[in-house]
C-alpha positions as CSV (number, residue, x, y, z in Angstrom):
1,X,95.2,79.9,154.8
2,X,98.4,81.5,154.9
3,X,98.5,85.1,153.5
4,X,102.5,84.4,153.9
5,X,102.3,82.7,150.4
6,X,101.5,86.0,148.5
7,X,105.5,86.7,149.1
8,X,106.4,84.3,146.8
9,X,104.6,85.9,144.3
10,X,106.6,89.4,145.2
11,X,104.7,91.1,148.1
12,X,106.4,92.3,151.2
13,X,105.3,91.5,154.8
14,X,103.8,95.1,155.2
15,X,101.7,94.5,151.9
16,X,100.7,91.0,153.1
17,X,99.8,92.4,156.3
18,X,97.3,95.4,154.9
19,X,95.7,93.0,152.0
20,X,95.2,90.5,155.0
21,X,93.5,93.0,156.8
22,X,91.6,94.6,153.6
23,X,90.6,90.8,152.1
24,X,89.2,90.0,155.9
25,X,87.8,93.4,157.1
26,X,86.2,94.4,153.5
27,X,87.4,98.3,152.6
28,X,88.4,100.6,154.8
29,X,89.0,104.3,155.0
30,X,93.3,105.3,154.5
31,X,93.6,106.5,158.2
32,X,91.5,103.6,159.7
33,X,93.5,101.2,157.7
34,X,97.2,102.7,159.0
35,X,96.1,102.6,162.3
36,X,95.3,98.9,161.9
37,X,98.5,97.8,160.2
38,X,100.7,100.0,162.8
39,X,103.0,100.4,160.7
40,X,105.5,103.7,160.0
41,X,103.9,106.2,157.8
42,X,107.1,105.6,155.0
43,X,106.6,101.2,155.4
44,X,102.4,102.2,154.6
45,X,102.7,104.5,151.9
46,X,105.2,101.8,150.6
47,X,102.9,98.8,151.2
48,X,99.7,100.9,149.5
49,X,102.3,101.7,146.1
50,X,103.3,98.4,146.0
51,X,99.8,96.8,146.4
52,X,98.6,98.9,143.7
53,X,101.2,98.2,141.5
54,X,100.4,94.6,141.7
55,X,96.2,96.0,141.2
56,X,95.6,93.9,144.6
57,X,94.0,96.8,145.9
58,X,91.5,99.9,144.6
59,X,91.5,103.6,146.1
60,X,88.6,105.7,145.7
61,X,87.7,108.7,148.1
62,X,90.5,107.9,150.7
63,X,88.5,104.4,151.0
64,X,91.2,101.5,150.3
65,X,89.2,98.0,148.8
66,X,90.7,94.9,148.4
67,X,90.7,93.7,144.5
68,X,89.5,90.4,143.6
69,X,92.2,88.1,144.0
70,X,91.1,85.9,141.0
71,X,91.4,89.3,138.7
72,X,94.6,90.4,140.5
73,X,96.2,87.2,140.6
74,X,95.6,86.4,137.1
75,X,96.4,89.9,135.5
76,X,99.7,88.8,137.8
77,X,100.1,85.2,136.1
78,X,99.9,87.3,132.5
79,X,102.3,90.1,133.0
80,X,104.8,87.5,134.9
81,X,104.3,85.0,131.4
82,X,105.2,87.9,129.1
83,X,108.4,88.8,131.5
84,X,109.1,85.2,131.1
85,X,108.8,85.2,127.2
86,X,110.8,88.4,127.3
87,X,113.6,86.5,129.3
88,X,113.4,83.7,127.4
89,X,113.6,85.4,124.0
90,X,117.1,87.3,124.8
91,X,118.1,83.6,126.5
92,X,117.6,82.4,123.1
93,X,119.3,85.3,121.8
94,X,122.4,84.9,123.6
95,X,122.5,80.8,123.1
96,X,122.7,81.7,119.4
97,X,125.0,84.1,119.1
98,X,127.2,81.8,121.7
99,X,126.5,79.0,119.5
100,X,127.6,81.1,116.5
101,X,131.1,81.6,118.2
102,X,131.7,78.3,119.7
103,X,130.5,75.9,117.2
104,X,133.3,77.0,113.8
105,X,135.9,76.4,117.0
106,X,134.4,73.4,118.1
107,X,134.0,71.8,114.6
108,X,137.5,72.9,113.8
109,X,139.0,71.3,116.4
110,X,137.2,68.2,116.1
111,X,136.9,67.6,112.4
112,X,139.8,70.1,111.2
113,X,137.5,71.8,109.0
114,X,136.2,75.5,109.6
115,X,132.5,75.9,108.6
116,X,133.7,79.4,106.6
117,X,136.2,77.0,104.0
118,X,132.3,75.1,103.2
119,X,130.8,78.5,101.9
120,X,130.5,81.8,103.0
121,X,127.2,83.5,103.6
122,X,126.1,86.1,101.1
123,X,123.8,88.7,102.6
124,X,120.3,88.8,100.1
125,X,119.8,89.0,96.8
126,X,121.3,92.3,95.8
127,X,124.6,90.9,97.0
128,X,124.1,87.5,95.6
129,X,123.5,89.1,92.0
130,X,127.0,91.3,92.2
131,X,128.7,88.5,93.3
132,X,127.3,86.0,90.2
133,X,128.1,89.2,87.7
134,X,131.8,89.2,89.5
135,X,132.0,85.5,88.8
136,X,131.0,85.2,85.3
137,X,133.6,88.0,84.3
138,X,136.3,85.5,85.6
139,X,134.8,82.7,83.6
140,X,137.9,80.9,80.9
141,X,135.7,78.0,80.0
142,X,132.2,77.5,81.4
143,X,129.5,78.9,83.1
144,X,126.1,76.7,84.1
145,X,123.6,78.4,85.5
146,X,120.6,76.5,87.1
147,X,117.2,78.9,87.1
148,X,114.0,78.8,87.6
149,X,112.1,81.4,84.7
150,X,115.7,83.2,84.8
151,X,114.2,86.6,85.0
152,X,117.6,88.3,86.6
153,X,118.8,87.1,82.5
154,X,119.0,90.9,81.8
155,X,121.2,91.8,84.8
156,X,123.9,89.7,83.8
157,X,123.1,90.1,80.1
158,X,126.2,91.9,78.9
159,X,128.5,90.2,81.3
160,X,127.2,86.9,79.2
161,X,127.5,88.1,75.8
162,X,131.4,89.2,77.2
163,X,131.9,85.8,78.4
164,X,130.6,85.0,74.6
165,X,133.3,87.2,73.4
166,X,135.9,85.4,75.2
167,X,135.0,81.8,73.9
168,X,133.1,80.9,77.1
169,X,130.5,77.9,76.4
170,X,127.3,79.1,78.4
171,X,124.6,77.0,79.6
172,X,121.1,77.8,81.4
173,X,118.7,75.3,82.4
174,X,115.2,76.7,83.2
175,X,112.7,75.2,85.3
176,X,110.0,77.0,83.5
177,X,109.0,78.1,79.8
178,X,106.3,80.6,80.4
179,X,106.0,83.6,77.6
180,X,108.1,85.6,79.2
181,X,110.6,83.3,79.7
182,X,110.4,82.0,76.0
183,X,111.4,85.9,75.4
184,X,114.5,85.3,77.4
185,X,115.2,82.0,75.8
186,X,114.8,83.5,72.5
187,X,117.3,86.2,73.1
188,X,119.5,84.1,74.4
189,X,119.8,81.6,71.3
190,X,120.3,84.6,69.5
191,X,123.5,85.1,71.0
192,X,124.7,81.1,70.9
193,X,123.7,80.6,74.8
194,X,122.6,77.1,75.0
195,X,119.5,76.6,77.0
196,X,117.4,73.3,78.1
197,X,114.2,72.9,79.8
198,X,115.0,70.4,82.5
199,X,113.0,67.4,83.1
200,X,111.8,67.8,86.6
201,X,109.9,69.5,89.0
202,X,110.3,72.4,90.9
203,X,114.1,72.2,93.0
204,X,114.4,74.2,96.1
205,X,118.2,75.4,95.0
206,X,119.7,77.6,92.4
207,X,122.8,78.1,91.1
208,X,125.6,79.9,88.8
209,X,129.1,77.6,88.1
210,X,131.7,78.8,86.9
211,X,134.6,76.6,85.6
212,X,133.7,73.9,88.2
213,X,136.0,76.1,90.0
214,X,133.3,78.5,91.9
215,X,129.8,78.3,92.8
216,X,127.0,80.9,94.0
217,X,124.0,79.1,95.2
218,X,120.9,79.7,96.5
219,X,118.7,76.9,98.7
220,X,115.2,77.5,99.2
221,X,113.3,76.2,102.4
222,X,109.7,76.0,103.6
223,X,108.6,75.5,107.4
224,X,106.3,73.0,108.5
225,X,102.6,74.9,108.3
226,X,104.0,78.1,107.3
227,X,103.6,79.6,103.9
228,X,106.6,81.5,103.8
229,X,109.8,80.6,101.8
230,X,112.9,81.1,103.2
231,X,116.1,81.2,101.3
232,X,120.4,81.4,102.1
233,X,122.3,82.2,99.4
234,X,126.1,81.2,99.7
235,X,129.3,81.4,97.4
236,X,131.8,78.1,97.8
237,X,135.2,77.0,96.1
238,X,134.8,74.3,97.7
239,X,135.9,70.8,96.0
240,X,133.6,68.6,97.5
241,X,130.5,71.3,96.9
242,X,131.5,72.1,93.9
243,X,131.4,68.2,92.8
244,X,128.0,67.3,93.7
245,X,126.7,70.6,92.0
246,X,128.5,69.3,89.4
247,X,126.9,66.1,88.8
248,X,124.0,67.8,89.9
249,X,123.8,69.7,86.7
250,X,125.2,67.4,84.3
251,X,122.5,65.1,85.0
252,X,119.8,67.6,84.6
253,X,121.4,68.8,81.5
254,X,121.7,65.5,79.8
255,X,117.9,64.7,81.0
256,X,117.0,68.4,79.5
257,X,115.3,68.9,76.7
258,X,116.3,71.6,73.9
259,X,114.7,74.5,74.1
């Protein structure tokens, strides 16, 4: 065999040369061993770090051993697969973020449509909720809201009940009539909100319209095998998003049934 090989694996030709000798001769004392691989004193101290580094070798009492090369080798093949996955993880990294900068260009230029006229991205929940309150105080006409039990109802309560105030026809479809819910529901009709139960089962999207002018949405995802949900919310004045969202809830509500 050649012991040459171990340099593609990182050793140098001084640390081939000494775990030749170790791996063939069995251990051997320090000053034995540096006489054998006549090399300097610097290029053998070198050679010893960088065997040890690697765990091909063992010191004990000034006696240098050889290490098993199926334990060195391997503990080798591990520590060079999580370098890889390190590598490989800010690779991925740096494709998306690159993809994130060339892709609104690229679909610009090809479809003349930037990705940011769609929707914008709203960050969480906290966010998504100011930005629903901001919307229904602009509301002149309508405001549809798509929810599932509804239980941020008291968070936009008074901004409702304003909207109310200002002749503003209010609608809420729930997914769910639970007690608590019912409470909600109850409340509501006692301020002239009308509210349906829709007719279906659970949808992975909901949403507040206001006027058919401006949406804030929410879309719910689940991986394959995970149990996790994952969720985007997003706020669009988008025509051609704001249509199907639209018909979306026009449907439902003429499906719904009367709380």
């Amino acid at each position: 065999m050649s012991f040459d090989r171990l340099k593609g694996i990182g050793f140098t030709d001084s640390e081939v040369k000494i775990y030749e000798l170790l791996i063939r001769d069995g251990e051997c004392p320090k000053e034995e061993l540096s006489r054998k691989a006549a090399l300097s004193k610097a290029k053998f101290d070198d050679a010893l770090s960088g065997l040890a580094s690697h765990g091909a070798i063992e010191v004990s009492d000034k006696i240098i051993t050889a290490a098993s090369p199926r334990t060195f080798l391997q503990k080798y093949l591990t520590n060079k697969e999580v370098d890889l996955e390190i590598q490989l993880a800010e690779v991925k990294r740096n494709v998306s973020e690159i993809q994130g900068l060339l892709d609104p260009i690229y679909s610009e230029s090809k479809y003349g449509l930037r990705l940011e006229e769609l929707w914008q991205i709203i960050d969480g929940l906290p966010a998504m909720e100011m930005e629903t309150i901001k919307m229904i105080s602009r509301a002149k006409s309508e405001i549809c809201i798509l929810a599932e039990r509804f239980t941020w109802y008291y968070k936009v309560r008074e901004e409702l009940l304003s909207a109310l105030d200002r002749k503003v026809s209010v609608k809420v479809l729930t997914l769910e009539t639970d007690k608590e819910t019912q409470e909600r529901v109850e409340d509501m009709k006692g301020y002239g909100i009308s509210v349906r139960r829709a007719k279906c089962d659970w949808r992975s999207m909901r949403f507040t319209l206001v006027d058919s002018s401006e949406l804030v949405f929410l879309i719910w995802a689940k991986k394959s095998n995970e149990s996790r949900v994952y969720y985007r919310p997003g706020y669009t004045k988008n025509p051609g998003l704001l249509g199907v969202f639209c018909d979306s809830f026009q449907y439902l509500w003429e499906k719904a049934k009367p709380i």
